[in-house]
C-alpha positions as CSV (number, residue, x, y, z in Angstrom):
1,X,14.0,24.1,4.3
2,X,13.5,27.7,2.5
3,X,12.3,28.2,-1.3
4,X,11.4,30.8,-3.0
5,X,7.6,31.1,-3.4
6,X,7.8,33.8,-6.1
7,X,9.5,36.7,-7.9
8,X,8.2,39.9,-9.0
9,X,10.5,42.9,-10.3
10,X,9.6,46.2,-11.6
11,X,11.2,49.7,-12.9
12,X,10.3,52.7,-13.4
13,X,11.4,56.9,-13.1
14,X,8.4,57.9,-11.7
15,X,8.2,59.8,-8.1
16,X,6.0,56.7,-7.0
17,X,5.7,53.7,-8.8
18,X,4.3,50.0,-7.6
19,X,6.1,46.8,-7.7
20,X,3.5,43.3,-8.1
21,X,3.3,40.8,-4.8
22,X,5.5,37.9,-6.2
23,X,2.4,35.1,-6.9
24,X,1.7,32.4,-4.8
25,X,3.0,34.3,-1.3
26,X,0.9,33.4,1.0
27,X,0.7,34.9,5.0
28,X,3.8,33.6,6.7
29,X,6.1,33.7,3.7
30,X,9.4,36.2,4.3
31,X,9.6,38.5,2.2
32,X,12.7,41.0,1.0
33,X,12.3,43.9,-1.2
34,X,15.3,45.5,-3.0
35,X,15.0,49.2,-4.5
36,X,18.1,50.4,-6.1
37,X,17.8,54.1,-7.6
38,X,19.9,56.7,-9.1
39,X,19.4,59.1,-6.8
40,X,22.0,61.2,-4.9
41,X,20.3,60.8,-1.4
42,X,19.7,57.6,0.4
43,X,16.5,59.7,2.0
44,X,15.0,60.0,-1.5
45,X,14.4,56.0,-1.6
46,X,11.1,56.1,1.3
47,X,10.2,52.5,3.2
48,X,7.5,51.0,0.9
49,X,4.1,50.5,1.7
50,X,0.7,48.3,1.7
51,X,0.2,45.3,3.8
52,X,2.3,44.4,6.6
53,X,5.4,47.0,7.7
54,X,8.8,46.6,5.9
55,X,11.7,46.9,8.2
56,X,15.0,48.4,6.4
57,X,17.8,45.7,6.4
58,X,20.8,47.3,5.0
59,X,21.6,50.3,2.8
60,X,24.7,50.2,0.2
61,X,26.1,53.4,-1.5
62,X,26.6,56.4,-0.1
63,X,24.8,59.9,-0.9
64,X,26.0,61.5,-4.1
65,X,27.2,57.8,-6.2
66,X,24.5,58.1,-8.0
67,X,23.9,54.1,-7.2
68,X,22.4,53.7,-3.9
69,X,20.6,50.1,-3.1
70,X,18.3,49.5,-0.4
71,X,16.8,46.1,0.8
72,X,13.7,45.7,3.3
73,X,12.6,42.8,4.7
74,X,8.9,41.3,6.3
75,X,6.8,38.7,7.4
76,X,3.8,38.5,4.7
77,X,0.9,38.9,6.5
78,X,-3.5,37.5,6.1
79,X,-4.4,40.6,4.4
80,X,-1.5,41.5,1.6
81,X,-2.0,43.9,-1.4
82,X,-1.4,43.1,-5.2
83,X,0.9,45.7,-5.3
84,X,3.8,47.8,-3.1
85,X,4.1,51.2,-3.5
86,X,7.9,52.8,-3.6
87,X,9.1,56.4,-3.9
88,X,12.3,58.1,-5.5
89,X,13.2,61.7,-6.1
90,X,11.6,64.0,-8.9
91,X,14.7,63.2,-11.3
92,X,15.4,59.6,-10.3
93,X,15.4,56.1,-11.7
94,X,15.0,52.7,-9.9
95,X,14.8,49.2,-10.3
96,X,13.0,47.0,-7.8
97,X,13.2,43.0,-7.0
98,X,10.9,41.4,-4.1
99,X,11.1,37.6,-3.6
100,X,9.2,35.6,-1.1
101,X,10.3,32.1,0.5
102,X,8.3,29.6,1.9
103,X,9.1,27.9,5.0
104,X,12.0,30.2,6.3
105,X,12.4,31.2,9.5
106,X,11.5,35.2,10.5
107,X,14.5,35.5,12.7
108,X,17.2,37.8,11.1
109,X,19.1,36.4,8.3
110,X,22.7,36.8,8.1
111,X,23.5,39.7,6.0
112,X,26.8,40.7,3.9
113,X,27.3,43.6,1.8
114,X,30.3,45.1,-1.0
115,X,30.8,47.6,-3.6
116,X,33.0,49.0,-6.3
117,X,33.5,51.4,-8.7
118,X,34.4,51.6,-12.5
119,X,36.4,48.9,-14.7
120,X,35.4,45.4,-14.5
121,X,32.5,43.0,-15.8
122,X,33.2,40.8,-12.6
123,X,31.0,41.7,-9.9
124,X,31.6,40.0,-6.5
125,X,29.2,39.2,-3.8
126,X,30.4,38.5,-0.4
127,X,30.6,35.3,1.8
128,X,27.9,34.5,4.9
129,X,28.2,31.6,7.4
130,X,25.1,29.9,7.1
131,X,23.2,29.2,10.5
132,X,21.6,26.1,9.8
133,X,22.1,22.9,7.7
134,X,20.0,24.0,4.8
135,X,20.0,27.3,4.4
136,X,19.2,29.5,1.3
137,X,21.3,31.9,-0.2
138,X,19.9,35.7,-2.1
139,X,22.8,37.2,-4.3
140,X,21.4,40.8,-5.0
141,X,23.4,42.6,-7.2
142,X,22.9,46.4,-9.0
143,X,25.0,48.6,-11.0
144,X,25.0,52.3,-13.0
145,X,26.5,53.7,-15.8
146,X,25.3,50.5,-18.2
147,X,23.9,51.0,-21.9
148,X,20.6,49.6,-22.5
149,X,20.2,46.5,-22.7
150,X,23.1,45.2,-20.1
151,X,22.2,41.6,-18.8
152,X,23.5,39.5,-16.0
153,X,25.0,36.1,-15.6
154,X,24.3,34.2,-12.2
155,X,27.2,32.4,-10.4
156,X,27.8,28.4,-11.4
157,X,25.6,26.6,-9.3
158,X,22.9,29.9,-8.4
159,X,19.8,30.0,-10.4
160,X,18.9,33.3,-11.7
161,X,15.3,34.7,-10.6
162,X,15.7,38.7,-11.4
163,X,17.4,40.5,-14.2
164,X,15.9,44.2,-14.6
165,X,17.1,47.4,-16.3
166,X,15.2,51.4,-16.0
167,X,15.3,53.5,-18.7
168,X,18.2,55.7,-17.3
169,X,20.2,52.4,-16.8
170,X,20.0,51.2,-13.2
171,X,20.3,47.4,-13.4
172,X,19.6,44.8,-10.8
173,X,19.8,40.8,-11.0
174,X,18.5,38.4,-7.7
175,X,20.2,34.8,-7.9
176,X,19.7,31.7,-5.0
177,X,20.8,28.6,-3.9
178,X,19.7,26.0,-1.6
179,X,22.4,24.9,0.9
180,X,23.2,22.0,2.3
181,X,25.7,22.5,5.1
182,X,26.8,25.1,7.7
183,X,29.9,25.9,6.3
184,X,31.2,29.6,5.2
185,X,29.2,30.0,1.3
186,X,32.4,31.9,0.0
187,X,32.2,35.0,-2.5
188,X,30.2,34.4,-5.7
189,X,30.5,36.6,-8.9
190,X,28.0,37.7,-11.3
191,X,29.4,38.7,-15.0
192,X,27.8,41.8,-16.3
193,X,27.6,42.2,-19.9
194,X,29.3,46.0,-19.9
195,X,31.0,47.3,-17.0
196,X,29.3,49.5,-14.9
197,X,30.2,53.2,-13.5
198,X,29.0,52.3,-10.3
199,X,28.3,48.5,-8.4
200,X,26.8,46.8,-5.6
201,X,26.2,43.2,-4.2
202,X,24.4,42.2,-1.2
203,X,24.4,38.4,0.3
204,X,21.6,37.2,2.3
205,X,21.3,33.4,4.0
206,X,17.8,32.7,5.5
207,X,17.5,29.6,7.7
208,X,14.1,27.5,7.6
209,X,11.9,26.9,10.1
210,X,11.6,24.1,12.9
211,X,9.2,22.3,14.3
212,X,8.0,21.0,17.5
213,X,7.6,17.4,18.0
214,X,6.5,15.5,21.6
215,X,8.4,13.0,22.6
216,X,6.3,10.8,24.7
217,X,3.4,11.3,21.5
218,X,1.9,8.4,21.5
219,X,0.8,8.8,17.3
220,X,-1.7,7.4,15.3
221,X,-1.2,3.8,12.8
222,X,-2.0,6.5,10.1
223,X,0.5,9.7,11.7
224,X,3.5,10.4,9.0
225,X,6.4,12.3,10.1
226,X,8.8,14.1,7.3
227,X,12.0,15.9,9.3
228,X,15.5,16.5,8.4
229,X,18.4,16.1,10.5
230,X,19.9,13.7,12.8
231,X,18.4,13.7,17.1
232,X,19.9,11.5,19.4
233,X,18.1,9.3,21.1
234,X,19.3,8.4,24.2
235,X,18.6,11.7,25.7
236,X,15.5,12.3,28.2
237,X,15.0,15.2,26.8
238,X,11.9,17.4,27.2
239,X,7.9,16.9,26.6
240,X,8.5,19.0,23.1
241,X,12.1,18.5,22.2
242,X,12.6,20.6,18.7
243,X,14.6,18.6,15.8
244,X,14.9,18.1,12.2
245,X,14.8,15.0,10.7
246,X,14.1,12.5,8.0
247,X,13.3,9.5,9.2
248,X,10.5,6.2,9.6
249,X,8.5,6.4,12.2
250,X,7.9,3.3,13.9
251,X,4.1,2.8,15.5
252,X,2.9,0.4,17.8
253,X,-0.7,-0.6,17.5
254,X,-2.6,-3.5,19.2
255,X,-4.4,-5.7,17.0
256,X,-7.9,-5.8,17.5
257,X,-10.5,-8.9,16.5
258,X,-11.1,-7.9,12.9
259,X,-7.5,-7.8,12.0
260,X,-6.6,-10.2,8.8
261,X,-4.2,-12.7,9.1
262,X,-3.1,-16.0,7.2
263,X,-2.2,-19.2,9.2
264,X,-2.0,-23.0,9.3
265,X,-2.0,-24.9,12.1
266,X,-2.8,-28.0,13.6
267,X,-5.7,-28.0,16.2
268,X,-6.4,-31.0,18.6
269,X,-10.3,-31.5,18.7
270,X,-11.5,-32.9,21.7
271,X,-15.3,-35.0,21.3
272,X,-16.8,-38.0,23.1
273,X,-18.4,-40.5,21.5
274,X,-21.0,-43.3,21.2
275,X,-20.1,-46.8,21.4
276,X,-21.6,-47.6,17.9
277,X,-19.8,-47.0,14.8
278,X,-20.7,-48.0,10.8
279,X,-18.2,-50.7,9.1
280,X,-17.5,-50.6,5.7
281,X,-20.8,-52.7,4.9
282,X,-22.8,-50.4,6.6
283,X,-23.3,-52.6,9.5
284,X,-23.0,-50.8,13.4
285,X,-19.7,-51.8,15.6
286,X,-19.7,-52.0,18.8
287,X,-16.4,-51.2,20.1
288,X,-15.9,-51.6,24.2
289,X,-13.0,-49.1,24.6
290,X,-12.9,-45.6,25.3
291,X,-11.0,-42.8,23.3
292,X,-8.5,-40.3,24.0
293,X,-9.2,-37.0,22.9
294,X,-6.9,-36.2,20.0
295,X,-8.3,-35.8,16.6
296,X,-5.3,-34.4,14.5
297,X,-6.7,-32.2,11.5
298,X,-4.7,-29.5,9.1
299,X,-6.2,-26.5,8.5
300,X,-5.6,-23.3,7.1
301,X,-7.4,-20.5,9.2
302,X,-8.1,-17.1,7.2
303,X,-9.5,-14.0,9.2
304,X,-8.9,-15.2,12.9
305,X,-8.7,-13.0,15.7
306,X,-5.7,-12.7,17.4
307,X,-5.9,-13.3,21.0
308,X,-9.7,-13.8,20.7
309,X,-12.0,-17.4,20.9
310,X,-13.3,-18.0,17.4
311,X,-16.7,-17.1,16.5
312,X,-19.3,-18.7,13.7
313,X,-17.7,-16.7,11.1
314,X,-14.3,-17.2,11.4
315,X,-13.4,-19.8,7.9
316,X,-11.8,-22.3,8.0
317,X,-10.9,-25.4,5.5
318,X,-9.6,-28.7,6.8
319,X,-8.6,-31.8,6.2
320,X,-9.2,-34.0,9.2
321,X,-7.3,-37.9,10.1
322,X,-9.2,-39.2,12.5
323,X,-7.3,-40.9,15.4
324,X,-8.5,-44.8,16.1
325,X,-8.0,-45.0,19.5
326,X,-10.8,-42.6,20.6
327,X,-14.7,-42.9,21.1
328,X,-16.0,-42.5,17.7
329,X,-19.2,-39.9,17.2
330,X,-22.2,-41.6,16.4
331,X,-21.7,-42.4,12.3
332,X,-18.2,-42.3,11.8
333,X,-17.2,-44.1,8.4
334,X,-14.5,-46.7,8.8
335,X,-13.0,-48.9,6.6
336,X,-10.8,-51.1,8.8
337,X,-9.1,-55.0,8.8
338,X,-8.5,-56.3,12.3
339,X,-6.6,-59.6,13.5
340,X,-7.4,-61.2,16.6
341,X,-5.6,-63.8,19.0
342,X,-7.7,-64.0,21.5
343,X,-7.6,-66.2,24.5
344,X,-10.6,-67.6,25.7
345,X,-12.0,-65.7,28.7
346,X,-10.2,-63.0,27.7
347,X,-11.9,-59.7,27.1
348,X,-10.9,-58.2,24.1
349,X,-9.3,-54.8,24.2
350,X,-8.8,-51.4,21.6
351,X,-5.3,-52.4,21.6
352,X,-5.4,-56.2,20.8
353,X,-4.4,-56.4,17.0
354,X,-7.3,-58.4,14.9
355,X,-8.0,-58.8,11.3
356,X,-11.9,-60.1,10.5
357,X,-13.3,-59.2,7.8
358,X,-16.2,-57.4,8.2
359,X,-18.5,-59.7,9.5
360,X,-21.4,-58.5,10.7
361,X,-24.2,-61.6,10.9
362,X,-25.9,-59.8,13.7
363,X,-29.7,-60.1,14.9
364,X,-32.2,-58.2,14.5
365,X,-31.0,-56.5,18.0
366,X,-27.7,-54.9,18.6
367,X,-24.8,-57.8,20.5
368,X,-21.3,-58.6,19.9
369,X,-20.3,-59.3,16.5
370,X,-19.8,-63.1,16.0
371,X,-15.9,-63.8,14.7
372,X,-14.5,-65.7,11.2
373,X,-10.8,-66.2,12.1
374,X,-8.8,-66.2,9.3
375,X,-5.5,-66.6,11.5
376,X,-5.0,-69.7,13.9
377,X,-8.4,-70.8,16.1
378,X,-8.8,-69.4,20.0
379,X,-6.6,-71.6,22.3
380,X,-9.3,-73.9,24.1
């Protein structure tokens, strides 16, 4: 939305005076520039000058009131001057105000004007209907026939940004607001400290800019979007649909290998192994079956890939229960008790249930492990 940028004022009875570039404008900014003079001719107040043209909005007073208030308006442009040179009659006075906002559209504002004469300390500015959601609002307001010293009081809610008097009494005062709907602003007074001869008021409401998004832009994980307003989104729209809006801005990125992430799991591990394992005295086994593949270990997996095989440096810690029923690798560690009913003849198999202790008298050469039943003896 529009803000004022700066505020400059100036007075003076000279034929050709200068009023300072309100600081910070920079090229871009809109700019408005009110003279008001005591002068008897409307003629006698000349467009001002230096840097980019200034374009006459409205003129209030007519010749011979002796209170005649002009406002201009422009676009700042890349190469403005300090100053602006304005010019008045041999035996006239004038005040002058220029503000510049940021971020305002340079279309042309909406524009309201009124004056009075003699009697009153209540000075009214007119009603605009704003033509966007968040408008601003310039009060301008100038009067003749004041002692020195005459000051102005701003509207409730309006914050003051002028408030100049010339030697011969012209007085002028600049108040804004920042609006935040479309409807009608409604008439505003000012209080004057003495009442004037001779008053004027002039009510300008400058929209802000828009921009341009694309709809089918694709963004950026690092793209930030600050708007105002409300779009609907069900509409197809065009490629550059123009909104204002204040909203998050959902992105969709794929995730590539060195994405972090944090995960437990359990992972099946599939070996094959030999037919010799270590007992719990240190002795080989030989056991005659053959494993299924399922090793059951937990692990916690930091810094995997998504979607991706692992790799030598992917971490991981686990904690590993080894299954029984499998081929062992070459030097498992087992600590085990196994009872055993065999029948004679019979071939012993992974699944028969056996308890020997351990016993491992073997020869020098690897064979079958020779048996101390501690359960009932071998049926004969």
């Amino acid at each position: 939305m529009p803000d004022v940028r700066g505020v400059s004022q100036a007075a003076s009875a000279a034929t050709s005076f200068t009023v300072s570039k309100p600081t910070g404008t920079v090229s871009g900014d809109v700019m408005f520039l009110l003279q008001v003079s005591n002068s008897t001719t409307a003629a006698g107040l000349g467009t001002p000058t230096g840097g980019a043209t200034w374009t006459l909005v409205t003129t209030v007073g007519a010749d011979s009131s002796f209170c005649i208030a002009k406002l201009w308006r422009k676009t700042a442009g890349g190469s403005e001057p300090s100053t602006y040179t304005l010019t008045q009659g041999s035996s006239d006075d004038s005040v002058a105000i220029v503000v510049s906002l940021s971020d305002a559209s340079t279309s042309a504002p909406v524009v309201a004007t009124n004056l009075g004469d003699f009697g009153t300390t209540t000075i009214t500015t007119p009603s605009t209907t704003p033509t966007g959601p968040s408008d601003i609002d310039l009060r301008f307001v100038a009067a003749y026939g004041v002692p020195s010293g005459t000051t102005w009081t701003p509207p409730a809610g309006y914050t003051e940004r002028a408030d100049t008097q010339s030697a011969d009494n012209p007085t002028a005062s600049l108040a804004t607001k920042a609006l935040s709907g479309s409807g009608a602003t409604g008439t505003q007074n000012f209080t004057i400290s003495s009442a004037p001869t001779r008053w004027r008021s002039i009510t300008v409401t400058v929209t802000g800019t828009q921009t341009n998004v694309g709809v089918n832009d694709t963004g950026s994980a690092t793209q930030s979007l600050t708007v105002a307003g409300t779009t609907p989104l069900a509409d197809t729209g065009t490629a550059t649909d123009t909104f204002l809006a204040a909203r998050a801005v959902p992105l969709t990125d794929t995730a590539t290998a060195a994405d972090a992430i944090t995960a437990s799991a359990t992972i099946a591990l599939t070996d094959t192994g030999t037919a010799v394992d270590t007992g719990a005295n240190g002795q080989p086994i030989f056991f005659p079956e053959v494993g299924t593949a399922a090793d059951t270990i937990t692990t916690a997996v930091t810094g995997a890939g998504l979607g991706q095989g692992g790799a030598a440096s992917d971490a991981v810690t686990v904690t590993a229960s080894a299954a029984l029923t499998n081929a062992a690798t070459a030097l498992d560690a087992l600590t085990y008790s196994e009872v055993l009913f065999p029948v004679v003849g019979d071939t012993a198999a992974a699944e028969d249930a056996l308890t020997f202790v351990d016993v491992h008298d073997r020869d020098a050469v690897a064979g079958p492990p020779r048996r101390t039943w501690s359960a009932r003896p071998p049926t004969i």
